[in-house]
Each structure stands twice: as C-alpha cells, then as structure tokens.
C-alpha positions as CSV (number, residue, x, y, z in Angstrom):
1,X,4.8,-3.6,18.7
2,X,1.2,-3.8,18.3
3,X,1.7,-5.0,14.6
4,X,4.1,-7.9,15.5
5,X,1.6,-9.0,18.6
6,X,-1.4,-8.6,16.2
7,X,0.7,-11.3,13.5
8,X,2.0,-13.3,16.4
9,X,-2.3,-14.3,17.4
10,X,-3.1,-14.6,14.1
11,X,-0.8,-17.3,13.5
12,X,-1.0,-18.5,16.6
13,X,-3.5,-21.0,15.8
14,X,-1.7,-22.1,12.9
15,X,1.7,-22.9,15.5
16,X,-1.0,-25.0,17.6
17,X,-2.3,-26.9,14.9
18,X,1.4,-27.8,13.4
19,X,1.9,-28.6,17.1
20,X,-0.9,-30.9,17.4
21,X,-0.1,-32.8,14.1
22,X,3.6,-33.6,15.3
23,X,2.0,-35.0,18.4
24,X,-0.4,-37.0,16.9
25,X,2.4,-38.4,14.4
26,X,5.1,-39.0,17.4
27,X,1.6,-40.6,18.9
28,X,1.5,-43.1,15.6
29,X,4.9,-43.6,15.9
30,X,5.7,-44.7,19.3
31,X,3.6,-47.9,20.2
32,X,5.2,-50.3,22.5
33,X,5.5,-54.0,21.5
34,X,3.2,-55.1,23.5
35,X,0.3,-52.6,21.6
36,X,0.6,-49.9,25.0
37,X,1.3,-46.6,23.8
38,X,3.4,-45.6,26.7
39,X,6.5,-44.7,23.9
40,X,9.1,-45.7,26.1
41,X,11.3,-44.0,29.2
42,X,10.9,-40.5,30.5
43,X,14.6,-40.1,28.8
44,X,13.2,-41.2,25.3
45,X,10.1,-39.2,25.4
46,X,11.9,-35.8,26.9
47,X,14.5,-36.3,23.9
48,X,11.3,-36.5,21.3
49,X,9.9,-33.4,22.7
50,X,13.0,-31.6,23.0
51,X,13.3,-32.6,18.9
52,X,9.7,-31.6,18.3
53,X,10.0,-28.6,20.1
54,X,13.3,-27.4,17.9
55,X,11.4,-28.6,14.2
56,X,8.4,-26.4,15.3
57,X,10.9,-23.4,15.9
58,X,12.3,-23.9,12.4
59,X,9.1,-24.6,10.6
60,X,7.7,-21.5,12.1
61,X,11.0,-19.9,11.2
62,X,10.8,-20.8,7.9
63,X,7.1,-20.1,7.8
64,X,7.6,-16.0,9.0
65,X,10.7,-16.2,6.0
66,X,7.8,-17.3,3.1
67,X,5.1,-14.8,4.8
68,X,7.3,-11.5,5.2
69,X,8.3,-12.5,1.3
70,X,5.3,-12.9,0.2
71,X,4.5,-9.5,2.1
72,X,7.6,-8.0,0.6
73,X,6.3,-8.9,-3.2
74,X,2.9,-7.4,-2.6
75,X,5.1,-4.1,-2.2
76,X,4.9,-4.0,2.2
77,X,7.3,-1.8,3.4
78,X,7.1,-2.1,7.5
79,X,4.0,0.4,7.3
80,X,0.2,-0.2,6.9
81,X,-1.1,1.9,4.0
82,X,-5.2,2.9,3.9
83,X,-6.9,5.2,2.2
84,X,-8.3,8.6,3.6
85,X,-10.1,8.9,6.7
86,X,-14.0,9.1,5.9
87,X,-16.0,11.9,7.2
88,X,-19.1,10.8,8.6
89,X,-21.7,13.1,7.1
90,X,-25.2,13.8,8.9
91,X,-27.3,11.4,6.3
92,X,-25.6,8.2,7.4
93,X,-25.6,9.5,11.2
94,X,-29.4,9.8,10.8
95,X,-29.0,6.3,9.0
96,X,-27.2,4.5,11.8
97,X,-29.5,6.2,14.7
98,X,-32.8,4.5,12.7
99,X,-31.2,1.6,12.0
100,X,-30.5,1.3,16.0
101,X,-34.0,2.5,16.8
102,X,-35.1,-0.1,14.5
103,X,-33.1,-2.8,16.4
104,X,-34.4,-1.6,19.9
105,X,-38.1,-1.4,18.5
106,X,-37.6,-5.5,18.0
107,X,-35.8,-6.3,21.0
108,X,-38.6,-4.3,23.0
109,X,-41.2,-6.0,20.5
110,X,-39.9,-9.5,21.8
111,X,-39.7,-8.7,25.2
112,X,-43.5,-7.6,25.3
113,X,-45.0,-10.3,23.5
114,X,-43.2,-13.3,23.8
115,X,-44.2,-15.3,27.4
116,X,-41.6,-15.7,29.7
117,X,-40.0,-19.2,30.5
C-alpha cells in the first residue's frame, strides 16, 4: 500500500499539469462570438468537463500501462530490491558528531556576533 501511495504523489503532479493543459486548451477553444470567454451554457460546459474528466482517466490509464512496462523491462518484479544494510562503524559516528559540532559552532558563531535587527 505504501508503494502504490508513494507512485500515486509522485505522479500526482504530472495528472495536475495534463489537467491544467486540457483547461487551458478547452479555454482557447471556447470563445464566444462576441470575444467573451463565457464558453457557452452550464449544459455545454458540464458536458466538456465530464469529456475532459474521462480523457484524463485514459491518458493516465495509459500512462500507468507505458510506466509499469517500462518497469517490467528494467526486470521489476512487485518488490524493491537494495543492497545490504550498512553498518555504521565508530569512525563515521565520530565523523557525523564533528560535522554537527561544526555546524552548531557556526550557528552559535552567528548568533554572537552578528547585531540583532
């Protein structure tokens, strides 16, 4: 589950961008005669939607077909391979704690010299 909800946000943004492309064409497409851009009764425009809404179901359909393909010919098989856990040995632990202890030495540094606003 947390797999499919970590794809679905990731392409997430790609849905609202196809979205927002179809809008701005229906937008293009659907000037009034007299140059308004009201694109005509509620009837008219809820039918558009209801259309624009379907051909972003199938694009995205057909978008997840190409992706789990592609996925499928770089040899995915429903599993996330990785290599071997690391074990953290006591050189990079001392590492990381100066590397904080540097980062705290400049935040303190600031603090005390700069003036306050």
């Amino acid at each position: 589950m947390v797999w499919i909800i970590s794809f679905m946000y990731r392409y997430l943004a790609v849905l609202a961008d196809e979205a927002t492309r179809m809008m701005r064409a229906r937008a293009a497409r659907s000037g009034g005669r007299d140059g308004s851009r009201g694109g005509g009764p509620l009837r008219w425009r809820a039918t558009v939607t209801g259309r624009m809404a379907g051909s972003l179901f199938l694009r995205s359909y057909e978008r997840s077909e190409r992706i789990y393909a592609a996925m499928q010919s770089r040899g995915f098989e429903g599993t996330l391979r990785h290599l071997h856990g690391h074990a953290v040995t006591a050189g990079e632990m001392v590492a990381f704690a100066v590397f904080v202890g540097i980062l705290v030495a400049f935040e303190v540094a600031a603090h005390a010299w700069l003036p306050r606003l």
